[in-house]
ChimeraX commands (.cxc) that place a marker at each C-alpha (Angstrom):
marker #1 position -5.74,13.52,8.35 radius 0.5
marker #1 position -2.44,14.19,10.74 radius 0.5
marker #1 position -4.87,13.33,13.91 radius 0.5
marker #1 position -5.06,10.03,12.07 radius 0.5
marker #1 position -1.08,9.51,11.64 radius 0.5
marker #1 position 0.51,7.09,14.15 radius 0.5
marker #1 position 3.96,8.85,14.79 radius 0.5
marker #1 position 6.12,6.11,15.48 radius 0.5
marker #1 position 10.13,5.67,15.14 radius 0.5
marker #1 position 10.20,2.34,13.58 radius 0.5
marker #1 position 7.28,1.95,11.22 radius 0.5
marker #1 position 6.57,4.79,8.00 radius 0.5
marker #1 position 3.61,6.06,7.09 radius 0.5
marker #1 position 1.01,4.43,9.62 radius 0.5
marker #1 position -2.29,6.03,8.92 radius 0.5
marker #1 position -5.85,5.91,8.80 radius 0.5
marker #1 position -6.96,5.72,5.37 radius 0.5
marker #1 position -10.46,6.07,6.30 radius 0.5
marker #1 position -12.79,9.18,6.89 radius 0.5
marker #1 position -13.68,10.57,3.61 radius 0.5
marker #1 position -17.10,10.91,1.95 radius 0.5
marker #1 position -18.11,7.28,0.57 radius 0.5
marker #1 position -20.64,5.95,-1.39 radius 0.5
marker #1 position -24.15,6.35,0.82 radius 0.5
marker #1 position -22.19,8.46,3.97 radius 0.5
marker #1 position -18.58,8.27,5.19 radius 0.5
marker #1 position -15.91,5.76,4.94 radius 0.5
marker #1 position -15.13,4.52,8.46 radius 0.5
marker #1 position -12.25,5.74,10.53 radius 0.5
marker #1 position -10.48,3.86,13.13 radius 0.5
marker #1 position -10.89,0.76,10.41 radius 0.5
marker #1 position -8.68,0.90,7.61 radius 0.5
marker #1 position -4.66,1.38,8.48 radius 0.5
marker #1 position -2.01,1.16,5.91 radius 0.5
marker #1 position 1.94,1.37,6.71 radius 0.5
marker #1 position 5.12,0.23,5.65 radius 0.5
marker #1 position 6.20,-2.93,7.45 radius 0.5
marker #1 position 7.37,-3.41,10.98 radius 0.5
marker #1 position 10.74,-5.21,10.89 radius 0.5
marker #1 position 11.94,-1.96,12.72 radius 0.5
marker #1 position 9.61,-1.59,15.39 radius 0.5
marker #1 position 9.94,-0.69,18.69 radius 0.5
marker #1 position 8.43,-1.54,21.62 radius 0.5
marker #1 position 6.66,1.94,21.87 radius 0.5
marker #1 position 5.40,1.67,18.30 radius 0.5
marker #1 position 4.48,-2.20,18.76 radius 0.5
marker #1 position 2.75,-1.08,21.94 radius 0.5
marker #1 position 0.54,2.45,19.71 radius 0.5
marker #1 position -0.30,-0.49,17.03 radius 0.5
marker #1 position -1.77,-2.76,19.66 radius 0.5
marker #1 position -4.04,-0.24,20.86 radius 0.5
marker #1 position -5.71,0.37,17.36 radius 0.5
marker #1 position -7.73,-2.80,17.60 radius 0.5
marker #1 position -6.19,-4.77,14.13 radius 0.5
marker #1 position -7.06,-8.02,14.19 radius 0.5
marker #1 position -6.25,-8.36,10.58 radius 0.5
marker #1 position -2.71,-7.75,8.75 radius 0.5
marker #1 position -2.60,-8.30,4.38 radius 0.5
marker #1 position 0.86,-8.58,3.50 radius 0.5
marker #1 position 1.33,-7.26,0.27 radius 0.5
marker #1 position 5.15,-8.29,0.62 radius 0.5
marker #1 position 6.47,-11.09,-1.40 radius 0.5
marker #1 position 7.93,-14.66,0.15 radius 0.5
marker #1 position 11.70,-13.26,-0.03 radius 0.5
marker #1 position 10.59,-9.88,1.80 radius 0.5
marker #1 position 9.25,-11.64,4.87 radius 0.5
marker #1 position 12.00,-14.05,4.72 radius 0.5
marker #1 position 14.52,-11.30,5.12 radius 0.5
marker #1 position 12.41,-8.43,7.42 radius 0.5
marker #1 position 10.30,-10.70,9.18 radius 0.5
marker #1 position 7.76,-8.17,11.06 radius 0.5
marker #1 position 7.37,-7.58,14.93 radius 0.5
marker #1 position 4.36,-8.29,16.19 radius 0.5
marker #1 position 2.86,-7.29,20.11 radius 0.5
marker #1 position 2.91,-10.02,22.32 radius 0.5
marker #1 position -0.91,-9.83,22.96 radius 0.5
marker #1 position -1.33,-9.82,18.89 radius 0.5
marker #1 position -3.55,-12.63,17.91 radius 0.5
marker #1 position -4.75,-11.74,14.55 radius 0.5
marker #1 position -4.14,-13.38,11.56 radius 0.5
marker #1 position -1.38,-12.11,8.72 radius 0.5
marker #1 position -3.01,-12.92,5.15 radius 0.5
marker #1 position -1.26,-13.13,1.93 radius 0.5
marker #1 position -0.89,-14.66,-1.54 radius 0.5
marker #1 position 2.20,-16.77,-1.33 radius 0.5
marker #1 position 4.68,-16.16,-4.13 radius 0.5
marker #1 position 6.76,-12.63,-5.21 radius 0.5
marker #1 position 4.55,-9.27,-5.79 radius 0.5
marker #1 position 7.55,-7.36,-7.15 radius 0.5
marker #1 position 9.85,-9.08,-9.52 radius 0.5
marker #1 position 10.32,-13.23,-9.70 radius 0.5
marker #1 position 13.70,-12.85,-7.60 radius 0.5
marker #1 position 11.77,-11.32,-5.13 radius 0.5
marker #1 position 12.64,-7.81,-3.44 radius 0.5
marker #1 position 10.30,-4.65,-3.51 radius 0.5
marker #1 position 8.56,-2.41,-5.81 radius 0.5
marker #1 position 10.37,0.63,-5.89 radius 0.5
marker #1 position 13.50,-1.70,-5.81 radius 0.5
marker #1 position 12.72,-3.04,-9.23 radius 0.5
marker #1 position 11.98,-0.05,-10.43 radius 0.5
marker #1 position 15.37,1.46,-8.97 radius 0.5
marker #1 position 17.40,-0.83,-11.38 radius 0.5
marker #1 position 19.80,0.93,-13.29 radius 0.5
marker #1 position 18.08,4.57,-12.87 radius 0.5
marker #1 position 20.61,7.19,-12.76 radius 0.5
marker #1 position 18.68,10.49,-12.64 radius 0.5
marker #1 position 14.75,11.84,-11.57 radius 0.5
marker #1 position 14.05,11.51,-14.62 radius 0.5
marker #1 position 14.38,7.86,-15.38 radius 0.5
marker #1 position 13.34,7.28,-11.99 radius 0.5
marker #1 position 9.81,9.16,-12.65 radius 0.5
marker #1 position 9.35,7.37,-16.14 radius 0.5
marker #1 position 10.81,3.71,-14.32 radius 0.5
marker #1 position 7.89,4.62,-11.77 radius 0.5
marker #1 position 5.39,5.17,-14.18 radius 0.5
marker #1 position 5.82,1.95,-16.13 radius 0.5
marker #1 position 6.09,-0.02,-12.72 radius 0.5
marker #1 position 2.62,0.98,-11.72 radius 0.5
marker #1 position 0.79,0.57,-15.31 radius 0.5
marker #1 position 1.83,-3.20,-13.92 radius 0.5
marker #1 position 1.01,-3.14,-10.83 radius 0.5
marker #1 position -2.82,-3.78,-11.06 radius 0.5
marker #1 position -2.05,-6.95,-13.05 radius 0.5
marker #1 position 0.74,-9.07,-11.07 radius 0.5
marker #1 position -0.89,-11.96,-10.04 radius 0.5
marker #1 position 0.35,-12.74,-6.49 radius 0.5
marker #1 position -0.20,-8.61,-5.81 radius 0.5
marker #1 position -4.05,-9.49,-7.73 radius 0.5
marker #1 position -4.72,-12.81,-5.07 radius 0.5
marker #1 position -3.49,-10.80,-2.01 radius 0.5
marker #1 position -5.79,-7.86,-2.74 radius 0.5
marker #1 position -8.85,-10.09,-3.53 radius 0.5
marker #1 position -7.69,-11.94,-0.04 radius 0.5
marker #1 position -7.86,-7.95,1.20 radius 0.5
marker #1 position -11.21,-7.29,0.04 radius 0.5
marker #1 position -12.51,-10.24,0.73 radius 0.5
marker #1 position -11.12,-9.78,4.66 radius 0.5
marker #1 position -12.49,-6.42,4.68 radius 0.5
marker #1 position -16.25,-7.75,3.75 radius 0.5
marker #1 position -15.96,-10.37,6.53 radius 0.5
marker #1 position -13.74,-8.99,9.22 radius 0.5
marker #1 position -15.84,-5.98,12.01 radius 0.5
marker #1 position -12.32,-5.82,13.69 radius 0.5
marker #1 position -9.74,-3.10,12.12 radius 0.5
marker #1 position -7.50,-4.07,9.58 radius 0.5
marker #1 position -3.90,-3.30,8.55 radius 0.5
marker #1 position -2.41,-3.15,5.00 radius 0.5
marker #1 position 1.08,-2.84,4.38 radius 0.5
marker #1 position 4.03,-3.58,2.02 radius 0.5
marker #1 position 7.82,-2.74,2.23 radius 0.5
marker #1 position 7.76,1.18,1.75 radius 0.5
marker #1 position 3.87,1.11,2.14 radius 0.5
marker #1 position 4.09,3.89,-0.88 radius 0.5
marker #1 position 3.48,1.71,-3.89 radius 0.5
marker #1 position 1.63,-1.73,-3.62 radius 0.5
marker #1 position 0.03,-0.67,-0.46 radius 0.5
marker #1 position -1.22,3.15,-2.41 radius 0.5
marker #1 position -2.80,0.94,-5.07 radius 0.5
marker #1 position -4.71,-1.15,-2.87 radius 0.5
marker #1 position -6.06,1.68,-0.64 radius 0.5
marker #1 position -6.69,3.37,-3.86 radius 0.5
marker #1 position -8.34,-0.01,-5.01 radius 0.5
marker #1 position -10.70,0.28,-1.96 radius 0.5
marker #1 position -11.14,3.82,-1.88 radius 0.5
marker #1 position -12.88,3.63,-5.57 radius 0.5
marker #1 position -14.94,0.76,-4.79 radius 0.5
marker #1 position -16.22,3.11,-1.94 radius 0.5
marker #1 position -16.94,5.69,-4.33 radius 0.5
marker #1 position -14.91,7.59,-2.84 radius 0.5
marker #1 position -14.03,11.29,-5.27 radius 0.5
marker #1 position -11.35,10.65,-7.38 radius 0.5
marker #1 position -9.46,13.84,-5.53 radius 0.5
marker #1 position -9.92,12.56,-2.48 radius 0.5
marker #1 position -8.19,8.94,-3.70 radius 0.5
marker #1 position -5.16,10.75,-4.93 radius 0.5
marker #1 position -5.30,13.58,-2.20 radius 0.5
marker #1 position -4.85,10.41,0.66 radius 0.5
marker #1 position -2.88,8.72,-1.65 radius 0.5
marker #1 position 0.49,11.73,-1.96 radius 0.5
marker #1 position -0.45,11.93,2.03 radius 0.5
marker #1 position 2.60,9.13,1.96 radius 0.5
marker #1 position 5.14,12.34,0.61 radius 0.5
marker #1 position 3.80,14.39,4.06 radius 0.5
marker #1 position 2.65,12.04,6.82 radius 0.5
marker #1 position 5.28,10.66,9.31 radius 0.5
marker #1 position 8.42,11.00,8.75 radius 0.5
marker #1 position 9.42,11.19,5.30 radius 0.5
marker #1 position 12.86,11.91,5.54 radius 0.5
marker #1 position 13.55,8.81,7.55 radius 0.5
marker #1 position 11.90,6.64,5.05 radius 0.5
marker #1 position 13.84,8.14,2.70 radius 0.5
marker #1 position 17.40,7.58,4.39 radius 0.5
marker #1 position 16.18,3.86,5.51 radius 0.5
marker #1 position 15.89,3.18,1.85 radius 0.5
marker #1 position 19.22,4.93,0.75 radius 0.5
marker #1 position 21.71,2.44,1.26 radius 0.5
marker #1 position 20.22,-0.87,0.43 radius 0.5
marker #1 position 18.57,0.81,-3.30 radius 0.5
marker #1 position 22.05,2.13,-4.05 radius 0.5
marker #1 position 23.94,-1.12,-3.29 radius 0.5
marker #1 position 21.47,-3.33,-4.73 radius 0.5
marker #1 position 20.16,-1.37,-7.79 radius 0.5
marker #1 position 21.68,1.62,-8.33 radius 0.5
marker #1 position 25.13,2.99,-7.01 radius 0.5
marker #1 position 25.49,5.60,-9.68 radius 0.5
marker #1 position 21.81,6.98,-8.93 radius 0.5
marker #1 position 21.56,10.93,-8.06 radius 0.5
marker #1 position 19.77,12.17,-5.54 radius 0.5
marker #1 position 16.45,13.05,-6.90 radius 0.5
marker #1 position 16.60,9.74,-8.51 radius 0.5
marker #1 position 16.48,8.58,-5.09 radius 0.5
marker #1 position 14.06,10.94,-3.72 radius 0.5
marker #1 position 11.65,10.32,-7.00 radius 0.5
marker #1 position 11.71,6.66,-6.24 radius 0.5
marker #1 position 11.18,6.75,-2.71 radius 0.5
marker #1 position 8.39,9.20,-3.03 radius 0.5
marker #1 position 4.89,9.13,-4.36 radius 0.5
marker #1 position 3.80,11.11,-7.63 radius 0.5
marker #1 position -0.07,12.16,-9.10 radius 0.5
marker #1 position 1.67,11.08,-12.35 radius 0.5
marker #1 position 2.57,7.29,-10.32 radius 0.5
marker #1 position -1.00,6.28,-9.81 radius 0.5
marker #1 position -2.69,7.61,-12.55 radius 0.5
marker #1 position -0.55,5.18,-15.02 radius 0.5
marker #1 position -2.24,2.05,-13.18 radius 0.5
marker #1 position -5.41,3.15,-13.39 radius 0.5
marker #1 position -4.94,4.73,-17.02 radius 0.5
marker #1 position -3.44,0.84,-17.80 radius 0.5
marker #1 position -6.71,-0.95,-15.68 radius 0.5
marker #1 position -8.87,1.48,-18.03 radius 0.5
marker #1 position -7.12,0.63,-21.13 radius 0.5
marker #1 position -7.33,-3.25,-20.40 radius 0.5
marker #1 position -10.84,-3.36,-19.37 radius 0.5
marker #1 position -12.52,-0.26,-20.52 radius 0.5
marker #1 position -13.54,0.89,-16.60 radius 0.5
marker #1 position -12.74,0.61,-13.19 radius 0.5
marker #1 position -15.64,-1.58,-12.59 radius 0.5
marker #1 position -15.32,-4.24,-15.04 radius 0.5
marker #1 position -11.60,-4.76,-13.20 radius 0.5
marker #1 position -12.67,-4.79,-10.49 radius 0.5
marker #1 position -15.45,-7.73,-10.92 radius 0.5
marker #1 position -13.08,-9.42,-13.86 radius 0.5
marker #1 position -9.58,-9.28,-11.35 radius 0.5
marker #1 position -10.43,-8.83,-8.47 radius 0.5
marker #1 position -13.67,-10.59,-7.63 radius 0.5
marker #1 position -15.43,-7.70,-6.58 radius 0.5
marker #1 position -18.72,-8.04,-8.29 radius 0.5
marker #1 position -22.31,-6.47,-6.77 radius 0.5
marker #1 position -22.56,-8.48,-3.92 radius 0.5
marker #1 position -19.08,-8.36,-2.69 radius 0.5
marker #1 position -18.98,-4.09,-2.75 radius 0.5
marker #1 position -22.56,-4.34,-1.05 radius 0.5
marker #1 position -21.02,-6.34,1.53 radius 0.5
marker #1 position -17.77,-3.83,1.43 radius 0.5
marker #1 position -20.46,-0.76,2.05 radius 0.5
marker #1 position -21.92,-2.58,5.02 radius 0.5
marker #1 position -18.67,-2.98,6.92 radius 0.5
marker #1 position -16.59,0.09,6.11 radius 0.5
marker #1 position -19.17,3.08,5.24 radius 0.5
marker #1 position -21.27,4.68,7.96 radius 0.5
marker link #1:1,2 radius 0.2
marker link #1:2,3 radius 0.2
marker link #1:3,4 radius 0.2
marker link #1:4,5 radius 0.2
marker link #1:5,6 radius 0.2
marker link #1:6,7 radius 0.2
marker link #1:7,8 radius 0.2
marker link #1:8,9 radius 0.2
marker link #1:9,10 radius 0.2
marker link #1:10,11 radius 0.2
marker link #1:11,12 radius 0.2
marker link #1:12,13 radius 0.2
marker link #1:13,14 radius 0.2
marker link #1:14,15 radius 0.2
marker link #1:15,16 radius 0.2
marker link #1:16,17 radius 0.2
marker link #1:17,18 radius 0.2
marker link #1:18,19 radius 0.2
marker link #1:19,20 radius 0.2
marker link #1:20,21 radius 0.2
marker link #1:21,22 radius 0.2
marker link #1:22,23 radius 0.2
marker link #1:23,24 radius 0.2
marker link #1:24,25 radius 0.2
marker link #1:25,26 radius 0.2
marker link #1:26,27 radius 0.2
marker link #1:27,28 radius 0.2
marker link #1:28,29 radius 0.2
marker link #1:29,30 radius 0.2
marker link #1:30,31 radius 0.2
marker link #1:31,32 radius 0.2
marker link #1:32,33 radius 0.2
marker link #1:33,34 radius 0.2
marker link #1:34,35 radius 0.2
marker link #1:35,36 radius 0.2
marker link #1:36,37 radius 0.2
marker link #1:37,38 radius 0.2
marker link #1:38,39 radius 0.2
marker link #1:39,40 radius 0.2
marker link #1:40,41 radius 0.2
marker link #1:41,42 radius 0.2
marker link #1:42,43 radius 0.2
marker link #1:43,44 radius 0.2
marker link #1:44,45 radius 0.2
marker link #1:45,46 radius 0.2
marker link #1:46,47 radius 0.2
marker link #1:47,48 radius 0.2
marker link #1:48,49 radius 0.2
marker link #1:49,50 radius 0.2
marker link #1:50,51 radius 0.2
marker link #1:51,52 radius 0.2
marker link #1:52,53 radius 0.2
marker link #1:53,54 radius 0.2
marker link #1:54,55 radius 0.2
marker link #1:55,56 radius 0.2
marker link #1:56,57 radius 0.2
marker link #1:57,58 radius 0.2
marker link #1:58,59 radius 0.2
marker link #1:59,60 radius 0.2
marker link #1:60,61 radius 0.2
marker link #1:61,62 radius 0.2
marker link #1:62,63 radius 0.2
marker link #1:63,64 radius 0.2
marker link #1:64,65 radius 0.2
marker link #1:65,66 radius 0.2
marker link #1:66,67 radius 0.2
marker link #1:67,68 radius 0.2
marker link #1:68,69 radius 0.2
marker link #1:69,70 radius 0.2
marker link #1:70,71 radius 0.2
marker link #1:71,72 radius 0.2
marker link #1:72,73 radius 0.2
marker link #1:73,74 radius 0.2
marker link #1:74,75 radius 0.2
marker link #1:75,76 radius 0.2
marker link #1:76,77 radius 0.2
marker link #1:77,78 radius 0.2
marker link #1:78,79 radius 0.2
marker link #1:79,80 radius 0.2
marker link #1:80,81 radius 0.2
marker link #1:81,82 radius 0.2
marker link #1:82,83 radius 0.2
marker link #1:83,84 radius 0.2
marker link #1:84,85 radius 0.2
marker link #1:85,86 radius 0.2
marker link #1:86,87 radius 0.2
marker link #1:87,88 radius 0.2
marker link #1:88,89 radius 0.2
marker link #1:89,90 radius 0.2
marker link #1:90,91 radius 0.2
marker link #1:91,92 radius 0.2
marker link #1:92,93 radius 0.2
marker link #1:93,94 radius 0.2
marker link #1:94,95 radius 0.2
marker link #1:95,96 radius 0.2
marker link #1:96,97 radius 0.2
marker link #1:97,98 radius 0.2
marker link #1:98,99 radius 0.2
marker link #1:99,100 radius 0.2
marker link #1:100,101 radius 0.2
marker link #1:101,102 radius 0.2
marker link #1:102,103 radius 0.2
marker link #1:103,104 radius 0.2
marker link #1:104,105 radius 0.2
marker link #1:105,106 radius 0.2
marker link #1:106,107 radius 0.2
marker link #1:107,108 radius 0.2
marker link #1:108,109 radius 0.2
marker link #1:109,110 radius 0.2
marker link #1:110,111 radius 0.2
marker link #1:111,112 radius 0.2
marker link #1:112,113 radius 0.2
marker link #1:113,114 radius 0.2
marker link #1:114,115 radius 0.2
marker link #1:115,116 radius 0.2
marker link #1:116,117 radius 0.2
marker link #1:117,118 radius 0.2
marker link #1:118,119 radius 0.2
marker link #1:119,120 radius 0.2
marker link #1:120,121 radius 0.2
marker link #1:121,122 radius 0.2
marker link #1:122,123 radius 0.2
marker link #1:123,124 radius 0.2
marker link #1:124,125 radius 0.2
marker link #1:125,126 radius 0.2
marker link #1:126,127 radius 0.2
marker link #1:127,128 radius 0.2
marker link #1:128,129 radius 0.2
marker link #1:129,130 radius 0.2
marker link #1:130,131 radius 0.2
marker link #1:131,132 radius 0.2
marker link #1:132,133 radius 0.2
marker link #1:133,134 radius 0.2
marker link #1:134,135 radius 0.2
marker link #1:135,136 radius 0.2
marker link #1:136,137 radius 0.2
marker link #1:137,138 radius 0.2
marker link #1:138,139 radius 0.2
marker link #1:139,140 radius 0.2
marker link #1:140,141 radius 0.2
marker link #1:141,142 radius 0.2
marker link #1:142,143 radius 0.2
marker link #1:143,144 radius 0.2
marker link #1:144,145 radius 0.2
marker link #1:145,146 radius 0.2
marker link #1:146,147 radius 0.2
marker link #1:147,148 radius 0.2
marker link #1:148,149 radius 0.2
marker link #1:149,150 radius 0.2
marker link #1:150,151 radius 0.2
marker link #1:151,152 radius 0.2
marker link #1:152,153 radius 0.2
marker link #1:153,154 radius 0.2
marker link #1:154,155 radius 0.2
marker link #1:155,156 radius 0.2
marker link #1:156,157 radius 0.2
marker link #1:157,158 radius 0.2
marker link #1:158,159 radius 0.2
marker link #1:159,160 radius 0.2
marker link #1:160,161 radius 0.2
marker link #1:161,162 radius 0.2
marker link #1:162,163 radius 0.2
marker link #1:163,164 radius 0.2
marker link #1:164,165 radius 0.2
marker link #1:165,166 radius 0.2
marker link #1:166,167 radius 0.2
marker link #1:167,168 radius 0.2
marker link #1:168,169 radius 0.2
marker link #1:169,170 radius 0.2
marker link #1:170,171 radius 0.2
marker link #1:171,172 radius 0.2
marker link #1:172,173 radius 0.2
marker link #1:173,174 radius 0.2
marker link #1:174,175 radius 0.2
marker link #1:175,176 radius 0.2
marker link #1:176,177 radius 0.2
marker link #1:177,178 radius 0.2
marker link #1:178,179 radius 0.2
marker link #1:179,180 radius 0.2
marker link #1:180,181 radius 0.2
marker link #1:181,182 radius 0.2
marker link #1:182,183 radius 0.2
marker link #1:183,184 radius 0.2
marker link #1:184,185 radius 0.2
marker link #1:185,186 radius 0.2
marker link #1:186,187 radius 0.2
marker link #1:187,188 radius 0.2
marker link #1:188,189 radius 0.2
marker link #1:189,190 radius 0.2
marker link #1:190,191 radius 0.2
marker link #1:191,192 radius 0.2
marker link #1:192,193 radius 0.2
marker link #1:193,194 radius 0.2
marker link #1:194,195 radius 0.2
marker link #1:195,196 radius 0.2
marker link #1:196,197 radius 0.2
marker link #1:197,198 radius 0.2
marker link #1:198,199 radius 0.2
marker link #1:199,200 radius 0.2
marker link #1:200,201 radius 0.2
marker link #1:201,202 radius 0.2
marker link #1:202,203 radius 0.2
marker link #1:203,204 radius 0.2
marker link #1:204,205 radius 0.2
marker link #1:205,206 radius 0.2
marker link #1:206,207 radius 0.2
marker link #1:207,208 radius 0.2
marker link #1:208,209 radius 0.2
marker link #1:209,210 radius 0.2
marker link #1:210,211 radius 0.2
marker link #1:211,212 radius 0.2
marker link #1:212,213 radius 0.2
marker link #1:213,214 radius 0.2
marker link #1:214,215 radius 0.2
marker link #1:215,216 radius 0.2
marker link #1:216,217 radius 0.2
marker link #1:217,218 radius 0.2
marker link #1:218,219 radius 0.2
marker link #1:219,220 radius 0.2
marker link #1:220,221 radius 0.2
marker link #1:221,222 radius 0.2
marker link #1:222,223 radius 0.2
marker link #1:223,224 radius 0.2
marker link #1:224,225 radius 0.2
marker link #1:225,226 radius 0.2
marker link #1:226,227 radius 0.2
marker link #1:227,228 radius 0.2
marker link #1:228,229 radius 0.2
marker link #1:229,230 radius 0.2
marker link #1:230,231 radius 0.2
marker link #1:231,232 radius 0.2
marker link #1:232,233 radius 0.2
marker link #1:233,234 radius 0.2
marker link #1:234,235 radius 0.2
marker link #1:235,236 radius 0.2
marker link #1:236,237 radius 0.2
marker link #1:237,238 radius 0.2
marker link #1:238,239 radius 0.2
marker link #1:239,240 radius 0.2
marker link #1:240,241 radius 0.2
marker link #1:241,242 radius 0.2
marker link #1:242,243 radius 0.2
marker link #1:243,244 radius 0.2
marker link #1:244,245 radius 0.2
marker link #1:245,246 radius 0.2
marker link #1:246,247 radius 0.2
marker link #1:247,248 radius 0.2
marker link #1:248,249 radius 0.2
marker link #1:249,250 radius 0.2
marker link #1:250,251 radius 0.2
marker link #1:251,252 radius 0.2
marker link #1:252,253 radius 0.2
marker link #1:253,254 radius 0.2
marker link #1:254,255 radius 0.2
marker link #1:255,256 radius 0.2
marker link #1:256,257 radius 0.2
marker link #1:257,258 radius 0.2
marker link #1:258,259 radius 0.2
marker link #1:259,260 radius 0.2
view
């Protein structure tokens, strides 16, 4: 997967989520990028994003999010940016691993705040109508596509998770891509981006693996939404058709576009 990792300066965790084995072959590569977003990008990293082909970019970010960090796009972008409007973290707005930041002091708050955040996750509706926008993008759309969120660790590892299982992809494989987010790029950046602004805003008395657990991703993390999706509607599937729209037809037309 590291071939696959843009390594740019101003945007964590760009990567190709693609290239594992799929329902009927292998899930496309060169197709499917995820990242954090790209208020901090520079030229350079604008210019390596250009030259993947994305013609599509879901915004799992609420209103406030791209109010504040509006993202940098290449001069010669003329895609479209797709999202739900409304907040996919908490009704003030602000990110995922923000919420669940509030008030944690040590790792081990943080890992059980992290836990319950994602059992929700699968269920927020603006977070729901921008991944059925995703899917639905992804069924219609031959051109590369981008999904990101703040971080691109929490909301953005659900829905590539989301896709991944509607691929069939093996359950190892979806969590294996999924911690990729602790190892690819540059993790220590992300990190110390994220440092300040959680402390001031959430938690100032918060340790430092409190910080680390939140910023990080854990198997523990994305099990709980999919343990909470089970435990709503008995399987995967019937979420997935129920939620998110994606009934027969829709994952045929998913396997046509993304799995070779």
């Amino acid at each position: 997967m590291q071939d696959r990792v843009l390594p740019l300066s101003g945007i964590h965790n760009f990567r190709d989520y693609g290239g594992y084995q799929a329902r009927g072959g292998m899930l496309r590569t060169g197709h499917l990028w995820r990242s954090g977003q790209h208020f901090g990008a520079t030229a350079e990293d604008l210019e390596a994003v250009h030259r993947t082909g994305i013609a599509k970019v879901i915004d799992l970010r609420g209103d406030s999010e791209r109010a504040e960090y509006p993202c940098l796009r290449h001069e010669a972008f003329a895609g479209d940016v797709v999202f739900h409007p409304g907040e996919t973290a908490t009704e003030r707005g602000g990110s995922a691993h923000g919420e669940a930041a509030e008030g944690i002091r040590t790792a081990e708050e943080a890992r059980e705040s992290m836990v319950k955040l994602y059992a929700r996750l699968p269920f927020r509706p603006v977070l729901v109508g921008t991944f059925r926008l995703y899917l639905e993008t992804l069924a219609s759309e031959e051109r590369p596509s981008l999904l990101h969120c703040f971080a691109g660790k929490d909301r953005t590892g659900v829905g590539a998770a989301v896709v991944h299982r509607l691929m069939g992809v093996h359950p190892d494989d979806v969590m294996a891509d999924y911690l990729l987010t602790n190892t690819a790029g540059n993790s220590e950046a992300r990190i110390a981006a994220a440092a300040v602004s959680v402390r001031a805003s959430f938690g100032p008395g918060m340790d430092d693996g409190a910080l680390r657990m939140i910023m990080s991703v854990q198997p523990e993390f994305l099990e709980s939404a999919f343990a909470a999706i089970e435990r709503e509607h008995g399987n995967f599937e019937a979420y997935a058709e129920a939620v998110l729209g994606a009934d027969a037809a829709l994952v045929g037309r998913l396997e046509e576009r993304l799995v070779v």
